[in-house]
Structure formats: structure tokens, C-alpha cells
N, C-alpha and C positions, 0 to 999 in steps of 0.2 A: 047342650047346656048342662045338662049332668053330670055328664062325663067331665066335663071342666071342674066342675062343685067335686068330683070323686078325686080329683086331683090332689083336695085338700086335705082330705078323709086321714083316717090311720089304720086304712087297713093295707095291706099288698098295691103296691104303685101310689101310695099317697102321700101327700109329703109334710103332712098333719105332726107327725111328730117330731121331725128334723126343723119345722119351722116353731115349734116350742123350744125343742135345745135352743135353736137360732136366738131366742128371744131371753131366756135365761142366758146362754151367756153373754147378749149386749148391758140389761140389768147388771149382772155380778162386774162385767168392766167398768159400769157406771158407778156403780157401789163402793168399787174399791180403789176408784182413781177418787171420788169426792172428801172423802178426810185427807189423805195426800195432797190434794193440789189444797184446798182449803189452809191447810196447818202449814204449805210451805207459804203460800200467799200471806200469811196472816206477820210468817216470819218477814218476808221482804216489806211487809207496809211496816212493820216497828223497823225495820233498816231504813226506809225512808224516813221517821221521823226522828232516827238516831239524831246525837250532837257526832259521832263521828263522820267527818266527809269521806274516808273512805265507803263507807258502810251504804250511808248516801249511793253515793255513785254508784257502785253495785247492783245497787237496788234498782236504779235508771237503767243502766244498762240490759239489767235482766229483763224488766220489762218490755222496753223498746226494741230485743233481738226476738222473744218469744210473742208479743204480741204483731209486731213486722212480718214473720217467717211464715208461711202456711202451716194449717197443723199437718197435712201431711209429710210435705218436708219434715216436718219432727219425728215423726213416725220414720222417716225412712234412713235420718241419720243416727237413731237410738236402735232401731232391729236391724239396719245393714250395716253402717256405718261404726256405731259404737263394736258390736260383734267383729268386725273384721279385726278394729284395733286392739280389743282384748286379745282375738286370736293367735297376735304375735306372738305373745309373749305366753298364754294359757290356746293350746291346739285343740283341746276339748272343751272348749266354753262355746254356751250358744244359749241366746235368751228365748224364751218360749212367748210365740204370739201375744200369749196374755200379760204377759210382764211386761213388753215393749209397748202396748198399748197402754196399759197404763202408767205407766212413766212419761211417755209421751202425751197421755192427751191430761196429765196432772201438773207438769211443767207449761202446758199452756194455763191450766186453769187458774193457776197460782199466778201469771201474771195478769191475766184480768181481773180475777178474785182480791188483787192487791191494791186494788184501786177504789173497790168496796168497801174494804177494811180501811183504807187511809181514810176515808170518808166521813165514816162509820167514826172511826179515834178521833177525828176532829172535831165529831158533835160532841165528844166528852168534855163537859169543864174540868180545866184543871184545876178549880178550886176545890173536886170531889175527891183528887189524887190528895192533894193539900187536908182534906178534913183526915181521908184516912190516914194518911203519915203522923197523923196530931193523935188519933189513938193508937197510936203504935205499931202497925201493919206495916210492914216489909213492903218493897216494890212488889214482890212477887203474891204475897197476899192479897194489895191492894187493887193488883189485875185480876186473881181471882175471884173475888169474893167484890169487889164493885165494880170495877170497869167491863169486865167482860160477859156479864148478864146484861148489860145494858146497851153493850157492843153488839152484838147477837139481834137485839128489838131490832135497834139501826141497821145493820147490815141485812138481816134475813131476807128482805124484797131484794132487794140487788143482788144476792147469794140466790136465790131462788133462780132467778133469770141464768146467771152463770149456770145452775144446775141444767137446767133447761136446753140451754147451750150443749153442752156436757153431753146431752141423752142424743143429739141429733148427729153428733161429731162419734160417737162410738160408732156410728156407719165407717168411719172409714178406716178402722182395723180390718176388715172384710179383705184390703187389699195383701194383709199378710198372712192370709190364708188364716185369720180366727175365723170361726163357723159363727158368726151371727146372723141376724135376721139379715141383712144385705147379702152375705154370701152366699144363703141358705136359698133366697129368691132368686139369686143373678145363676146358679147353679140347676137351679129347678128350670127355670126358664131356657135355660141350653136344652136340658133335655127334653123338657115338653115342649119350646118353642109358644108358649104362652105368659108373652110379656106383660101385658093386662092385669090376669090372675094373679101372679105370685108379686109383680111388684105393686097390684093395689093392696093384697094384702100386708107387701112388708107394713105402703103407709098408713092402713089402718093399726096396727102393731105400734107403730111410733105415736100415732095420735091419741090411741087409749094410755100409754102410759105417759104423755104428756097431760091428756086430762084429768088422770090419777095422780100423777106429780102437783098438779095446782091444785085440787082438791087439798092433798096433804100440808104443801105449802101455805095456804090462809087457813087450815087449824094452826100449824106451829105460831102462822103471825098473831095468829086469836089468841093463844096461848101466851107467846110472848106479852104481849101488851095490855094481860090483863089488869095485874099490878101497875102500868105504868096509867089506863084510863082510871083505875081506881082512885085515883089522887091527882085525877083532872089534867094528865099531858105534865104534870112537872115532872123535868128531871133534874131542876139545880137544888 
């Protein structure tokens, strides 16, 4: 029984520290695909509520091929696939694990995350866009500075879930040889031959920072909706 526990350790034969790397780097893909898929999502839900139908349709379409498609498959057609077709034409290009994953798992996230935001834009009255054009705000002020603190209250539960989403789905960079916490355990496991150990521990890994994710998530939302219970749930 010890010897198994020593397995985890950080000293000589333990594999204590390589399941830390593993865990920082699932974190930092999480991190750095969440403003990407977010900011691209947020662009396709104003494509869906464009007056242009091209813009429109785009915006279905994108949806509907990256919500459809496995995320792995995405993963395999942006680090094999996109690389090979660069290759032709550039012989020294090659995307590194960490950039195909997120690219890949931000393109997913931005079509579900886009269905949050259209959600979200639809609880805005447009009579609030109509007040701020009347004091003189720009579109693009008016998204600033009122529609999108308000966006944000509305969206963050359903953003949060996406996140969520997000942290459990970084597992399957592992297959492109990123060293995260899946790779780190399915690799530990060859060699110890203790499948138990190293993948109970990835799941406690994933579940701490799922329990750390919702913690943080209902302060933002506490935060968020300070101002908005302040004056009793009005938002018109």
C-alpha cells in the first residue's frame, strides 16, 4: 500500500511532479482557449442577430458544423490536417500541441458559447439601446458602457457551464502528445501498470478544480448582480 502512495511522491520513481506539470498545463490550455472561444462566440451571436443574411447564415452554419462534429475530430483536423495543408506550400511549418488544442477546443467553444450570448442579447431591451442613442453614444459605446455589463449578469451561469465544459474536454489534447494530467496518468500507468492510482488521481485533479471553478463562478455571479438586486431585479 505504500509503495503505491510512494508512486505519487516527488522523490526518485514518483511521479508527484510530472502530475503537477500535467495539471498546469491542462489549467493554462483552459485559460488560454476561454477568452478566444468566448470573444469569437460573442462575434457569431452579433452575426446572428445581424440585418445581414449573409452574416446570418454563417453564423448557422458555423454553429451547426462545430457543434455536430466531435471535438476531437477538431482537434485532429486543425494539428493533422490544417499542418499538412500549410505544409505545401510553407515545408517548415508545424503547429505545436498547445496551439492546436486551443484553437481547437475555442472553435468549439465559441459555437456553444454563442448560443449563451444570443440569449443573453435577447434579454436586453431595446429601448435601453434607444435611451443611449438619445444621449448620444455611438453603437459601439452603447455596447460598451450598457449592453455589455448587463450581457455578462445574463450570460455568466450559462458561460460558467461552457467553462465547465471546457476544463473536462482539455482531456483530450493528451492525444496529441500535450503532457496534461491524462497523458501524465495513461503514461504512469504503462509504466507502473497501476490503473487505479494514477487515474483516480487524474479524477480527483479534475474534480478539485471543478470545485474551485464553481466556487469562483458564484462570486463573479454575487458580484455581478450586485447592482442589479440593489434596485430590486430591474433592468428596464
Amino acid at each position: 500500500m505504500f509503495d503505491k502512495i510512494a508512486l505519487l511522491g516527488f522523490g526518485p520513481g514518483g511521479w508527484g511532479w510530472a502530475l503537477l506539470q500535467g495539471a498546469a498545463n491542462t489549467i493554462s490550455v483552459a485559460l488560454a482557449t476561454l477568452p478566444f472561444g468566448l470573444a469569437l462566440g460573442l462575434v457569431i451571436a452579433l452575426w446572428k442577430r445581424s440585418d445581414s443574411v449573409m452574416l446570418r447564415a454563417l453564423a448557422t452554419i458555423y454553429t451547426t458544423v462545430f457543434r455536430g462534429v466531435p471535438e476531437l475530430l477538431t482537434l485532429y483536423i486543425i494539428y493533422f490536417g490544417i499542418q499538412v495543408l500549410v505544409q505545401q506550400v510553407w515545408s517548415g511549418f508545424s503547429i505545436p500541441p498547445f496551439g492546436a488544442g486551443m484553437v481547437a477546443l475555442g472553435l468549439v467553444l465559441a459555437a456553444f458559447s454563442s448560443e449563451v450570448w444570443v440569449g443573453a442579447l435577447n434579454s436586453i431591451q431595446k429601448g435601453q439601446r434607444e435611451a443611449a442613442a438619445a444621449l448620444g453614444l455611438s453603437k459601439a459605446q452603447a455596447f460598451r458602457l450598457v449592453v455589455f455589463p448587463q450581457l455578462i449578469r445574463v450570460a455568466l451561469p450559462g458561460l460558467g457551464n461552457n467553462w465547465m465544459v471546457l476544463l473536462k474536454e482539455t482531456s483530450l489534447i493528451s492525444v496529441i502528445t500535450l503532457q496534461d494530467i491524462m497523458f501524465i496518468a495513461t503514461r504512469a500507468n504503462v509504466v507502473t501498470k497501476e490503473p487505479f492510482l494514477f487515474f483516480g488521481t487524474a479524477m480527483l485533479l479534475y474534480f478539485f478544480f471543478s470545485l474551485v471553478s464553481a466556487w469562483g463562478i458564484g462570486k463573479l455571479e454575487e458580484r455581478t448582480n450586485r447592482g442589479f438586486a440593489a434596485f430590486g431585479g430591474a433592468t428596464r
